[in-house]
N, C-alpha and C positions, 0 to 999 in steps of 0.2 A: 268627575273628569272635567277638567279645565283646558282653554288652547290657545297656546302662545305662540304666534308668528308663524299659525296656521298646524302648530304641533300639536297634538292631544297630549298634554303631560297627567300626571297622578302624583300625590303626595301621601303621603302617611305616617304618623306617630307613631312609634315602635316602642313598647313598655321598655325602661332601664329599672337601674338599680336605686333604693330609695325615693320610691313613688315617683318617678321623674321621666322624660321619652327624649327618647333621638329621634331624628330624620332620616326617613326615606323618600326621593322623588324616582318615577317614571318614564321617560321620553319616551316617545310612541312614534313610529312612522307618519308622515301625514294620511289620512283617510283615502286609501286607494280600493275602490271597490267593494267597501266593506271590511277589508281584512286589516286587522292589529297585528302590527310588527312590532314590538319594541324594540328599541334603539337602543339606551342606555338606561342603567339602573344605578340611582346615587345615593350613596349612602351617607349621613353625618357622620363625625365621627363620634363613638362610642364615649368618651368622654366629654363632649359638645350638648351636654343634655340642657333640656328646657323643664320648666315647674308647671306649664301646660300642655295638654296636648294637641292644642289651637298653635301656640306658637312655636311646635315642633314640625305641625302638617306648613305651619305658614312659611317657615325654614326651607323644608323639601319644597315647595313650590320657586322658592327662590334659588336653588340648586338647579333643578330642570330650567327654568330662564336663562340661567350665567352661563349654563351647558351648549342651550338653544342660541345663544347668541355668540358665543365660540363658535361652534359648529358652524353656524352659517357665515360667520370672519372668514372664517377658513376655506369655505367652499364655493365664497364669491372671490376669494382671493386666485383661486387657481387659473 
């Protein structure tokens, strides 16, 4: 678990088709008391695949950021 801009996000490599992985990332509510909320769950897409599994987890990491930094656009906006 990794934490961006105070969020606990997660990443993860998901096997595809011909030896190859997609993205998944995380967002987690920030640390209240102990309890995991998650917030949103992003997925790459299925044809978007990577020849590592390093640069699939490093993908979803960059999905949970772009998400984290929307999110927060938005919600100092109002």
């Amino acid at each position: 678990m990794h934490h961006y801009n105070n969020y606990p996000i997660y990443a993860a490599a998901v096997p595809a088709l011909k030896n190859r992985w997609y993205s998944r990332g995380i967002v987690f509510a920030p640390d209240k008391e102990g309890a995991t909320i998650e917030l949103k769950r992003l997925e790459g897409p299925r044809d978007f695949t990577f020849v590592t599994k390093e640069q699939a987890e490093e993908h979803g990491f960059q999905l949970c950021r772009a998400w984290i930094d929307e999110h927060a656009t938005k919600k100092t906006a109002s």
